[in-house]
PyMOL Python script that loads the backbone (N, CA, C, O; Angstrom):
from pymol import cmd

cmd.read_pdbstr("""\
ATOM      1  N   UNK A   1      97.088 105.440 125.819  1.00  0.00           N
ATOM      2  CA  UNK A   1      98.518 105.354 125.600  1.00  0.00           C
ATOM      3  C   UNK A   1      98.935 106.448 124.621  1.00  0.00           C
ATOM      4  O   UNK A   1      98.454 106.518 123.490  1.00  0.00           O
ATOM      5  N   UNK A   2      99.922 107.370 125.133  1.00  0.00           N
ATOM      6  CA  UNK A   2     100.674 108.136 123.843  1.00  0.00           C
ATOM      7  C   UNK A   2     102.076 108.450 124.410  1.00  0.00           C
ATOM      8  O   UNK A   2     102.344 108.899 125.524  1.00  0.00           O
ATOM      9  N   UNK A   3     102.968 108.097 123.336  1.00  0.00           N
ATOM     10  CA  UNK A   3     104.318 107.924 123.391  1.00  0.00           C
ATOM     11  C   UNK A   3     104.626 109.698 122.306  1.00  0.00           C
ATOM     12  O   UNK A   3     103.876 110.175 121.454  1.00  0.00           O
ATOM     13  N   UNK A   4     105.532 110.067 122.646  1.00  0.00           N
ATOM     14  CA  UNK A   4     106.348 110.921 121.587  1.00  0.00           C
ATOM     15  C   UNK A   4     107.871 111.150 121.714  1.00  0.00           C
ATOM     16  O   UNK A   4     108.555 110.983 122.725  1.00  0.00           O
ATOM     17  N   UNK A   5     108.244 111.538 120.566  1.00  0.00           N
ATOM     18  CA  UNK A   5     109.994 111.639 120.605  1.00  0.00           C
ATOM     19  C   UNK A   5     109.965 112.863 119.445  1.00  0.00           C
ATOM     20  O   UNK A   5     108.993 113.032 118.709  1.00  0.00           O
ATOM     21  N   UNK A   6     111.072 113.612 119.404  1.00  0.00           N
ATOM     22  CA  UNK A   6     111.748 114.157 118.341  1.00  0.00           C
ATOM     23  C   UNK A   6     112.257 113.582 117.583  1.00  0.00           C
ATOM     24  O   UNK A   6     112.272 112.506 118.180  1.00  0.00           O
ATOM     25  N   UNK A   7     112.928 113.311 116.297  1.00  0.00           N
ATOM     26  CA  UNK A   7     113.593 113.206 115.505  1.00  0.00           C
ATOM     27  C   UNK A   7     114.558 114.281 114.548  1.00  0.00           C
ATOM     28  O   UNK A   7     113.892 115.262 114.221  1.00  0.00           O
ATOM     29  N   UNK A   8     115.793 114.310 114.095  1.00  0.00           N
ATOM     30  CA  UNK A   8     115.989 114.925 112.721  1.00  0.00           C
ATOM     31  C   UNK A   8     115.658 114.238 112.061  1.00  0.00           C
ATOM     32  O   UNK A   8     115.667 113.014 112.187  1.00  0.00           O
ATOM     33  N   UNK A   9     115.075 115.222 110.706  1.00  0.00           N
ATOM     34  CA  UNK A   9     114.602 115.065 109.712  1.00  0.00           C
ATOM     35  C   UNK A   9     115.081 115.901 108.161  1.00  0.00           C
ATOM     36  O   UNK A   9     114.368 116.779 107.674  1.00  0.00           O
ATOM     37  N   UNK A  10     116.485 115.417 107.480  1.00  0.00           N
ATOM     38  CA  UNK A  10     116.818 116.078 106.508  1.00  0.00           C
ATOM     39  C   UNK A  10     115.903 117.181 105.902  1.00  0.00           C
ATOM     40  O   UNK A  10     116.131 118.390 105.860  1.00  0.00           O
ATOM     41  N   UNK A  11     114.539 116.327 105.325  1.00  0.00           N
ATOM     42  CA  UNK A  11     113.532 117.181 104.528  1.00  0.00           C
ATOM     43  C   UNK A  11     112.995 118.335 105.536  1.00  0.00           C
ATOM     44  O   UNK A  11     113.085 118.393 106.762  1.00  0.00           O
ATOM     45  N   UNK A  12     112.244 119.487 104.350  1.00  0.00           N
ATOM     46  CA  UNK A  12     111.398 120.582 105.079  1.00  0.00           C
ATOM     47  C   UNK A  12     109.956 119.573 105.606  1.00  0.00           C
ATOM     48  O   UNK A  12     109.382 118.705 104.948  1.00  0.00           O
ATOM     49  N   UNK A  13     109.749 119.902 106.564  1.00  0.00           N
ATOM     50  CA  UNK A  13     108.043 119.432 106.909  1.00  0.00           C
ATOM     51  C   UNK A  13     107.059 120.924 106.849  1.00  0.00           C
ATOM     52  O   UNK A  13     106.011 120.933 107.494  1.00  0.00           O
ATOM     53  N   UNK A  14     107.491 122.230 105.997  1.00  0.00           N
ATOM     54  CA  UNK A  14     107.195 122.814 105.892  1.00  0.00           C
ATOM     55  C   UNK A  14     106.285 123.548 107.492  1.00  0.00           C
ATOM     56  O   UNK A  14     105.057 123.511 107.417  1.00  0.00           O
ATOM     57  N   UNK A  15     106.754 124.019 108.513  1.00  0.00           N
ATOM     58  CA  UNK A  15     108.278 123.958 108.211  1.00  0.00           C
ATOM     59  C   UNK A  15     108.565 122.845 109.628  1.00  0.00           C
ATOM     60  O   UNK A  15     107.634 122.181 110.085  1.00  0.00           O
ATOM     61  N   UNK A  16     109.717 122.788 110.099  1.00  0.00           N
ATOM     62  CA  UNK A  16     110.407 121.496 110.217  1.00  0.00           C
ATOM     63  C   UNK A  16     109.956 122.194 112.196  1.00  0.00           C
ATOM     64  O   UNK A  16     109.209 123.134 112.465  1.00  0.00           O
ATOM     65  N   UNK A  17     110.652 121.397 113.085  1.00  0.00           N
ATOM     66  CA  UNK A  17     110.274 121.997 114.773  1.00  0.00           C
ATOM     67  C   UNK A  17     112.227 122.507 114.602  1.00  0.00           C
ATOM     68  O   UNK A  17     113.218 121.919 114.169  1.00  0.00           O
ATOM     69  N   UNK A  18     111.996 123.751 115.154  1.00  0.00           N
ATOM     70  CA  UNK A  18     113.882 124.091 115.023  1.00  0.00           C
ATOM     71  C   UNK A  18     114.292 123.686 113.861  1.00  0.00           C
ATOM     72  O   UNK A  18     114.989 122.677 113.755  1.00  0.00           O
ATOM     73  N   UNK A  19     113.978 124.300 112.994  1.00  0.00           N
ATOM     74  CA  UNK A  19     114.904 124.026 111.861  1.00  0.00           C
ATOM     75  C   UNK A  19     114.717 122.870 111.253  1.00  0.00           C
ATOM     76  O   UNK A  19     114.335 122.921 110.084  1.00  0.00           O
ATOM     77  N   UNK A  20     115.009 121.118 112.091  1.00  0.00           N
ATOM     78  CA  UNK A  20     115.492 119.900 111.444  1.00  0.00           C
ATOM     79  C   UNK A  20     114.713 118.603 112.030  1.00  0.00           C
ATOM     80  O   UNK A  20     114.796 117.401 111.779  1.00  0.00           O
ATOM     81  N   UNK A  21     113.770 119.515 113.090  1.00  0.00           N
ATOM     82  CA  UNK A  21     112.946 117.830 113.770  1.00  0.00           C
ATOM     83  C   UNK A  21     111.575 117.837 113.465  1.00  0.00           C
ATOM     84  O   UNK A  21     110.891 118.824 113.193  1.00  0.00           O
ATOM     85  N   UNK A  22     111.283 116.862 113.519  1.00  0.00           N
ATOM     86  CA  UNK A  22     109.973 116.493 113.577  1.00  0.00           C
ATOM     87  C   UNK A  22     109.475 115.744 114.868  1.00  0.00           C
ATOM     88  O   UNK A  22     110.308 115.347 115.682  1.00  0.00           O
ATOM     89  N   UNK A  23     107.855 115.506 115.108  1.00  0.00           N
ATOM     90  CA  UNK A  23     107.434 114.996 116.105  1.00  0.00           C
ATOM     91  C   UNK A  23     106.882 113.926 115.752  1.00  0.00           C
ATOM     92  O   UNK A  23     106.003 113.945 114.890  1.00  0.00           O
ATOM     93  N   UNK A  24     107.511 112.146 116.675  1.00  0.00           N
ATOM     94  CA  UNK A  24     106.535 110.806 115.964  1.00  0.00           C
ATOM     95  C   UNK A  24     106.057 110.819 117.170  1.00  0.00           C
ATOM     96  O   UNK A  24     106.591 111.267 118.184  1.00  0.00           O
ATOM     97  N   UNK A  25     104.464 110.038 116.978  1.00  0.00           N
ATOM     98  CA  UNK A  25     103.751 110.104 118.184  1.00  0.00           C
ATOM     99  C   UNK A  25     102.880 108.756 118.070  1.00  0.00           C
ATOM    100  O   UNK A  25     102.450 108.280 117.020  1.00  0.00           O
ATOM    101  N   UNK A  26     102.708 108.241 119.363  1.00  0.00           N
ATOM    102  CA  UNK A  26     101.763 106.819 118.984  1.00  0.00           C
ATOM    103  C   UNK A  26     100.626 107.586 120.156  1.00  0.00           C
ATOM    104  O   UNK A  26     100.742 107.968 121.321  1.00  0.00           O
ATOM    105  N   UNK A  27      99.324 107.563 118.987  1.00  0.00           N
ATOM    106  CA  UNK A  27      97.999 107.669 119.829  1.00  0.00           C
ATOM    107  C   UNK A  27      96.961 106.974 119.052  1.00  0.00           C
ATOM    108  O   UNK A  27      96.959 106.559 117.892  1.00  0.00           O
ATOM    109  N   UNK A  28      95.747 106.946 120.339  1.00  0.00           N
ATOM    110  CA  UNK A  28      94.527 106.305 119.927  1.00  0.00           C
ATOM    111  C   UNK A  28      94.075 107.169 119.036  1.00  0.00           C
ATOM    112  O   UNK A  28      94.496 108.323 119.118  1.00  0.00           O
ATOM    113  N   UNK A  29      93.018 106.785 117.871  1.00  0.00           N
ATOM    114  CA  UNK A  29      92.668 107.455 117.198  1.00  0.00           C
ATOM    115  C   UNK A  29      90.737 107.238 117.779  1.00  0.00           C
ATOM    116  O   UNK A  29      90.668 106.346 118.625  1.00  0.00           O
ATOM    117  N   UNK A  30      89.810 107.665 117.562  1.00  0.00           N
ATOM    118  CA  UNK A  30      88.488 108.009 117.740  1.00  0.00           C
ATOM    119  C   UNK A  30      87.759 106.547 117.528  1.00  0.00           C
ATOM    120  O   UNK A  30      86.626 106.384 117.982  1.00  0.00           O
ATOM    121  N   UNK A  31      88.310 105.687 116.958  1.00  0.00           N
ATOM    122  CA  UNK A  31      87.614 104.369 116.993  1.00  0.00           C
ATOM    123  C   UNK A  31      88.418 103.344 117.742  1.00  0.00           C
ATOM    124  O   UNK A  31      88.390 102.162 117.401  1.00  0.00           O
ATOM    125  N   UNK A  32      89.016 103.704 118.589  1.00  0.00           N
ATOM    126  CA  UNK A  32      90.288 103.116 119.455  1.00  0.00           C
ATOM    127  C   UNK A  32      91.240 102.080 119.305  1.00  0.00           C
ATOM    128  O   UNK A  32      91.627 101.171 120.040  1.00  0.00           O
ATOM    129  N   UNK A  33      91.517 102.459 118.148  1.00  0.00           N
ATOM    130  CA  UNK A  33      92.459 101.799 117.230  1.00  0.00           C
ATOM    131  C   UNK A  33      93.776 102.903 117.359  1.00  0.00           C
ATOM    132  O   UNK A  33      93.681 104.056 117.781  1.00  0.00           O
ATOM    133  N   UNK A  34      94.917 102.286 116.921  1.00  0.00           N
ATOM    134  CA  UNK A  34      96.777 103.202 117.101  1.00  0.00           C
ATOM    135  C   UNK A  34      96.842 103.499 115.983  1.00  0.00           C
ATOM    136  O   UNK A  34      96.392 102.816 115.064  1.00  0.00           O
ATOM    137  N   UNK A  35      97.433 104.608 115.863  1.00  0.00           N
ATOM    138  CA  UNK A  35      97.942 105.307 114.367  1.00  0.00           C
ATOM    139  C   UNK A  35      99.291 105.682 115.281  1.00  0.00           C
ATOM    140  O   UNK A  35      99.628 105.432 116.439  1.00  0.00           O
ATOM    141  N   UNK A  36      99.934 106.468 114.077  1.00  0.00           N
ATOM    142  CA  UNK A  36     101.500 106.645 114.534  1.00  0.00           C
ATOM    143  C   UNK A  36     101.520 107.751 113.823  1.00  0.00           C
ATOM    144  O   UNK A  36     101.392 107.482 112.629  1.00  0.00           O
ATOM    145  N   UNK A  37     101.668 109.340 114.116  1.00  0.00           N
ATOM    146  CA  UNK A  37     102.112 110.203 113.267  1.00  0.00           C
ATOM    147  C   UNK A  37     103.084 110.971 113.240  1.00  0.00           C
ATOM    148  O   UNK A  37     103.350 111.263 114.406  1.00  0.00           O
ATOM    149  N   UNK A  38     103.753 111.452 112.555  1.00  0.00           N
ATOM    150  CA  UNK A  38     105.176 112.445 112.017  1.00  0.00           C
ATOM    151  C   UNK A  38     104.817 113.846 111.425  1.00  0.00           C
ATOM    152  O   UNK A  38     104.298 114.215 110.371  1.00  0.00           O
ATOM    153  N   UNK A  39     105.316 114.489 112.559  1.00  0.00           N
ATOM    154  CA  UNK A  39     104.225 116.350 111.875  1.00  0.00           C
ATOM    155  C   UNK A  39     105.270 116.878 112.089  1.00  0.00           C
ATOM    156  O   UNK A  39     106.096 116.109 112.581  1.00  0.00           O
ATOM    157  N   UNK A  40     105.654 118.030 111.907  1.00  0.00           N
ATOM    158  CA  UNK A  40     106.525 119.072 111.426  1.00  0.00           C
ATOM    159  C   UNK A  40     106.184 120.238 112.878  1.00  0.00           C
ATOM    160  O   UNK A  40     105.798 119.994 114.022  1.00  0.00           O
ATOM    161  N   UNK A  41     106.507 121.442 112.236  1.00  0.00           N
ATOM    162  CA  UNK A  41     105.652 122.597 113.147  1.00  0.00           C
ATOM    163  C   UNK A  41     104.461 123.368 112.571  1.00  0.00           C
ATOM    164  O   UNK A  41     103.908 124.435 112.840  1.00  0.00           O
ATOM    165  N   UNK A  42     104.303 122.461 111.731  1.00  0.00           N
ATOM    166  CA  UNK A  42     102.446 123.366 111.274  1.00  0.00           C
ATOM    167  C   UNK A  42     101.751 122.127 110.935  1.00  0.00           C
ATOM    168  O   UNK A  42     101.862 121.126 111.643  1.00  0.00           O
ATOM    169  N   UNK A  43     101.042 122.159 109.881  1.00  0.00           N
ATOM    170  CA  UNK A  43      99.498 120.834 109.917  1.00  0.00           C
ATOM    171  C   UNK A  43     100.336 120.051 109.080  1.00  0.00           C
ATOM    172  O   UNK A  43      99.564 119.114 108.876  1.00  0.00           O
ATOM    173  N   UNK A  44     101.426 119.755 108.415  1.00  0.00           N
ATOM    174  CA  UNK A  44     101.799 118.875 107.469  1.00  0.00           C
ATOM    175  C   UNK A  44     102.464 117.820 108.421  1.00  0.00           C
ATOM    176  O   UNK A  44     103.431 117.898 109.179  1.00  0.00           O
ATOM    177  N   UNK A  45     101.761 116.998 108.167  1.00  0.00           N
ATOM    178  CA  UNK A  45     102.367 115.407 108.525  1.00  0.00           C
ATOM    179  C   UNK A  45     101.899 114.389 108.169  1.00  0.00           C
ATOM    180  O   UNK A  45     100.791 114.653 107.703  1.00  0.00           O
ATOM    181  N   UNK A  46     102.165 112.990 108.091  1.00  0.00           N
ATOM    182  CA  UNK A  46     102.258 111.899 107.887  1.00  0.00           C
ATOM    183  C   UNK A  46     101.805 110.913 108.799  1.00  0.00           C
ATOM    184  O   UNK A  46     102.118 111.065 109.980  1.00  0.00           O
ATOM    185  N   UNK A  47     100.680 109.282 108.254  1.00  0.00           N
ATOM    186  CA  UNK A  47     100.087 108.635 108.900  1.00  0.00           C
ATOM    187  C   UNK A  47     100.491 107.795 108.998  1.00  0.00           C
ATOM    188  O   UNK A  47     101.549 107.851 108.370  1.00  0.00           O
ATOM    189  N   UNK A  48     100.318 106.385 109.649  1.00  0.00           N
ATOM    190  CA  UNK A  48     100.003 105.294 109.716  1.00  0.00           C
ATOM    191  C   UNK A  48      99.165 104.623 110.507  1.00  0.00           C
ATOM    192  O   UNK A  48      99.548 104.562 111.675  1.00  0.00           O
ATOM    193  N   UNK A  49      98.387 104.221 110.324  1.00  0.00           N
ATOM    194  CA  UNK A  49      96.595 104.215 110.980  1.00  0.00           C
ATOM    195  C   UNK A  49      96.327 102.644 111.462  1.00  0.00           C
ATOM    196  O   UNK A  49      97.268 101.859 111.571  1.00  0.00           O
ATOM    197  N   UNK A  50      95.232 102.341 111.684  1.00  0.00           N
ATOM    198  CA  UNK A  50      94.711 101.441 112.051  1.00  0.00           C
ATOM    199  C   UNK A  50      95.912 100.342 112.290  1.00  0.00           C
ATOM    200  O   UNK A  50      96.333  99.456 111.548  1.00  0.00           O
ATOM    201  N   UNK A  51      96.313 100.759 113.664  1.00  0.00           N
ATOM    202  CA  UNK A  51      97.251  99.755 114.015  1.00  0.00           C
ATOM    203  C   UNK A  51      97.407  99.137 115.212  1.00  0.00           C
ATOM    204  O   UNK A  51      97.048  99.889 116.119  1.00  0.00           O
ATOM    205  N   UNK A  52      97.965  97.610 115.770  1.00  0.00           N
ATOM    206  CA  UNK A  52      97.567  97.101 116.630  1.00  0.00           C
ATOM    207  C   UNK A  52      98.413  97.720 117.679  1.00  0.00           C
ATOM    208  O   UNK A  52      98.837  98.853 117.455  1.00  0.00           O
ATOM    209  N   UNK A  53      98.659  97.242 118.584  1.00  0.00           N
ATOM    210  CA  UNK A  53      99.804  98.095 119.544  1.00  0.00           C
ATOM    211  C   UNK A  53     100.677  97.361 119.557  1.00  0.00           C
ATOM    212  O   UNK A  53     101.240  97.555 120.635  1.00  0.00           O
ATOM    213  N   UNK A  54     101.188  96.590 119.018  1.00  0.00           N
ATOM    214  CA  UNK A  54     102.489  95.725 118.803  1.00  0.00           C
ATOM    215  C   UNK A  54     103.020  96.487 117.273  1.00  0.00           C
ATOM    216  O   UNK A  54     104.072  97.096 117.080  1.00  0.00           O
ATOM    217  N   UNK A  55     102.207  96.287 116.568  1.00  0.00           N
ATOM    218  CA  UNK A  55     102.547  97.620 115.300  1.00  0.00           C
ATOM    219  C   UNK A  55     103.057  98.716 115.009  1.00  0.00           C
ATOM    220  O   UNK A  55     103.708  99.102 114.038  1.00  0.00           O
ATOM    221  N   UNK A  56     102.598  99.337 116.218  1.00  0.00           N
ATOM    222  CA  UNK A  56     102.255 101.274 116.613  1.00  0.00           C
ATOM    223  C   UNK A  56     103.684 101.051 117.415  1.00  0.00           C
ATOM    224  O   UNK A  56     104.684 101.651 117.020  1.00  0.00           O
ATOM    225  N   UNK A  57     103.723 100.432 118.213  1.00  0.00           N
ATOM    226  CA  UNK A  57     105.517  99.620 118.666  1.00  0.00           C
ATOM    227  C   UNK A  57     106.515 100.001 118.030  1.00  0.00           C
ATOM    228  O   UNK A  57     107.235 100.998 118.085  1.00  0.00           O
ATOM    229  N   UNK A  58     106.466  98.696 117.148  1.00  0.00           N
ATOM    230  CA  UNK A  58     107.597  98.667 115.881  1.00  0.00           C
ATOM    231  C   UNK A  58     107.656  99.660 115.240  1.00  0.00           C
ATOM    232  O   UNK A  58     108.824 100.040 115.159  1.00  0.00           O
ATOM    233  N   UNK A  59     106.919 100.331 114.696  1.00  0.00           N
ATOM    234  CA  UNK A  59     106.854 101.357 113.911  1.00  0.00           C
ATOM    235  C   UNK A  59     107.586 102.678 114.329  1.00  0.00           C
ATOM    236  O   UNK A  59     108.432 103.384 113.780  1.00  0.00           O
ATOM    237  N   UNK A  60     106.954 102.724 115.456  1.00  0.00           N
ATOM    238  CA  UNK A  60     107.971 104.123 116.518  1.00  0.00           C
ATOM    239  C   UNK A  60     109.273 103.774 117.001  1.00  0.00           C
ATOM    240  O   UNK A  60     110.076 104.599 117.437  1.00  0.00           O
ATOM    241  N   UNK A  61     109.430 102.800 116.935  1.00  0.00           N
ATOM    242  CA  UNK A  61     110.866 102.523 117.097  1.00  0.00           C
ATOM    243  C   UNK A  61     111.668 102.462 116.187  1.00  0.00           C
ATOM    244  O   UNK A  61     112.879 102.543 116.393  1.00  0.00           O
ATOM    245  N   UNK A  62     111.062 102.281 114.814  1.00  0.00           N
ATOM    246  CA  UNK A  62     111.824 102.161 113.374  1.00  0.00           C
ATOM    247  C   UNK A  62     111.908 103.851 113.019  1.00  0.00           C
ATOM    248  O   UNK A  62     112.325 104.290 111.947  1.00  0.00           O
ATOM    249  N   UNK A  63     111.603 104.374 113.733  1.00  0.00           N
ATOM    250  CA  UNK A  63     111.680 105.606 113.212  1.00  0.00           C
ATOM    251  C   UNK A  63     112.599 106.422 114.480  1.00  0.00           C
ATOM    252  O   UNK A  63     112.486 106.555 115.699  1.00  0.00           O
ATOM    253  N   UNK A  64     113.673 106.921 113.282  1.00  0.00           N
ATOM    254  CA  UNK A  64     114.785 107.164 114.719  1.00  0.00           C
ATOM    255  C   UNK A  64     115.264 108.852 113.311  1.00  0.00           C
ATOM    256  O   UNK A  64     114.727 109.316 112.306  1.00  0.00           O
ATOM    257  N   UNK A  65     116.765 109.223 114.294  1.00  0.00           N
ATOM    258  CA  UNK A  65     117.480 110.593 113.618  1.00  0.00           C
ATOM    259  C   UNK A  65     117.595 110.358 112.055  1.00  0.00           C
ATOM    260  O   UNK A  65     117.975 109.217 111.793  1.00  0.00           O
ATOM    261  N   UNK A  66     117.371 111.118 111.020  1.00  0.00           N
ATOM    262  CA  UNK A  66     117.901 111.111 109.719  1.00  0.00           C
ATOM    263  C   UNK A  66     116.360 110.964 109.176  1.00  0.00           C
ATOM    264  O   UNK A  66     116.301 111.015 107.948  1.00  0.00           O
ATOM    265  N   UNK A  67     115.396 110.833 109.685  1.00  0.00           N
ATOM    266  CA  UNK A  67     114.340 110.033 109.123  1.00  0.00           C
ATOM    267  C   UNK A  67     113.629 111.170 107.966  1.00  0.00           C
ATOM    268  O   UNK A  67     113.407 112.334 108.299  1.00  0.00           O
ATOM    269  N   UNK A  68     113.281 110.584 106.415  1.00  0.00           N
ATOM    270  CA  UNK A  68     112.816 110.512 105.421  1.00  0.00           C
ATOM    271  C   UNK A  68     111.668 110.848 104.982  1.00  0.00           C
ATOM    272  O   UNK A  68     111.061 109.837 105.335  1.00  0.00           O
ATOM    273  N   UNK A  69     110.757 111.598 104.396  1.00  0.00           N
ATOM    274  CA  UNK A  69     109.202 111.485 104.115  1.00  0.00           C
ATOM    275  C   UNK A  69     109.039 110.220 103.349  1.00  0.00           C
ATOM    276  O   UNK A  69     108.227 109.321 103.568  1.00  0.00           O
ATOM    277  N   UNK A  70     110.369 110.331 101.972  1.00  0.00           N
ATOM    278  CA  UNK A  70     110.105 108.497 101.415  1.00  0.00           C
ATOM    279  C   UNK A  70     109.939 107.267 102.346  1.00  0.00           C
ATOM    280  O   UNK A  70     109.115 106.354 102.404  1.00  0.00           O
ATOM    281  N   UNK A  71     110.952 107.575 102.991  1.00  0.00           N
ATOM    282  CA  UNK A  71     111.005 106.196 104.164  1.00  0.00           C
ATOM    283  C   UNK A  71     109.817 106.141 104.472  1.00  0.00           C
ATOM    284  O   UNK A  71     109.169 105.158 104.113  1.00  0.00           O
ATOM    285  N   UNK A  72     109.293 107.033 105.114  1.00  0.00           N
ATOM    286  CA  UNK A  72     107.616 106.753 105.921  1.00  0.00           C
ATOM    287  C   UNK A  72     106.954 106.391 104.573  1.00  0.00           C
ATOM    288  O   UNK A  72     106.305 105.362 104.760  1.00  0.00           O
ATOM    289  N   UNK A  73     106.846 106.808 103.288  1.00  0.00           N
ATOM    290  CA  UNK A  73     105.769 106.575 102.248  1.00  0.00           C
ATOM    291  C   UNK A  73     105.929 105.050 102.506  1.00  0.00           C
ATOM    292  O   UNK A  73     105.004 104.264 102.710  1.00  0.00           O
ATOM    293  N   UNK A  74     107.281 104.755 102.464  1.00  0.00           N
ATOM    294  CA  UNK A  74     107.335 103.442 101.943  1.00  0.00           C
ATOM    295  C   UNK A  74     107.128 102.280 103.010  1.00  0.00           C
ATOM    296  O   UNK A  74     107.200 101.052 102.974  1.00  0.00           O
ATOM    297  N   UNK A  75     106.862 103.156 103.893  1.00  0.00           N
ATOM    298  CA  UNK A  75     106.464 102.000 105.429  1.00  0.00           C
ATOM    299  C   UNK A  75     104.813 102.270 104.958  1.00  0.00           C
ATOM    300  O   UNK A  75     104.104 101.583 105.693  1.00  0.00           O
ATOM    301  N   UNK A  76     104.286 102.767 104.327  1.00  0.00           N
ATOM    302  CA  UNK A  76     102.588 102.892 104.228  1.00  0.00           C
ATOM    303  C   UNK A  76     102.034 104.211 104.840  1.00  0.00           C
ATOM    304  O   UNK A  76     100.822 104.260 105.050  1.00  0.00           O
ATOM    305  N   UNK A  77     102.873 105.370 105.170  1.00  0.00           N
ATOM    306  CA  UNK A  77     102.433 106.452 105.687  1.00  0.00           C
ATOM    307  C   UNK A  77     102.028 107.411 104.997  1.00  0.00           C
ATOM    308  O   UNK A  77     102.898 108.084 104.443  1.00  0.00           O
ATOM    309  N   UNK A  78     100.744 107.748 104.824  1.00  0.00           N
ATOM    310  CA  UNK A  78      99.931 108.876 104.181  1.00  0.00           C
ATOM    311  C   UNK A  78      99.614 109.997 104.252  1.00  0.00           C
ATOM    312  O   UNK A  78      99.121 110.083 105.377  1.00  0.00           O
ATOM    313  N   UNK A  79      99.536 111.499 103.523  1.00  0.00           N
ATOM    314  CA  UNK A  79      99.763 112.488 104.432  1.00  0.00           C
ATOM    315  C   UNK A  79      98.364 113.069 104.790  1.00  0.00           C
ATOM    316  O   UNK A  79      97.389 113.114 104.040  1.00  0.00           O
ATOM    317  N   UNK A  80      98.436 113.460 105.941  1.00  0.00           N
ATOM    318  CA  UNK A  80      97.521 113.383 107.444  1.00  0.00           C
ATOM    319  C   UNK A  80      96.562 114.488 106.571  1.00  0.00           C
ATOM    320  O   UNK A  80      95.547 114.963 107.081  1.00  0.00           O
TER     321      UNK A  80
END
""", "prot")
cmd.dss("prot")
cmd.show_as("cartoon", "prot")
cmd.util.cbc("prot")
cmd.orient("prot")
């Protein structure tokens, strides 16, 4: 399973996709468990890991236009 969307994203993701988006993505990770990540256009991005797929769900859906690096800290997202 892997889902992705764009988002705007006020902050730089050093640097950002066009200027203002970022990419959230739900994939398996190597022990086949869901993570959810938020990357920019180079290696800087943001985690949320070991997650069930009802989780990896909610999570990508809570994440919509305007979205925050705090916001993600504060959902538990770590940087990648």
């Amino acid at each position: 399973m892997k889902r992705t969307k764009l988002v705007s994203s006020p902050d730089d993701w050093y640097p950002s996709i066009e200027g203002k988006y970022v990419e959230v993505t739900i994939h398996k990770d190597a022990k086949a468990s869901l993570r959810v990540t938020v990357f920019g256009a180079d290696d800087f991005g943001l985690e949320l890991s070991d997650l069930t797929l009802t989780e990896a769900l909610l999570t990508f859906r809570k994440i919509k236009d305007g979205i925050t690096q705090t916001y993600l800290k504060s959902l538990g997202f770590t940087q990648f």
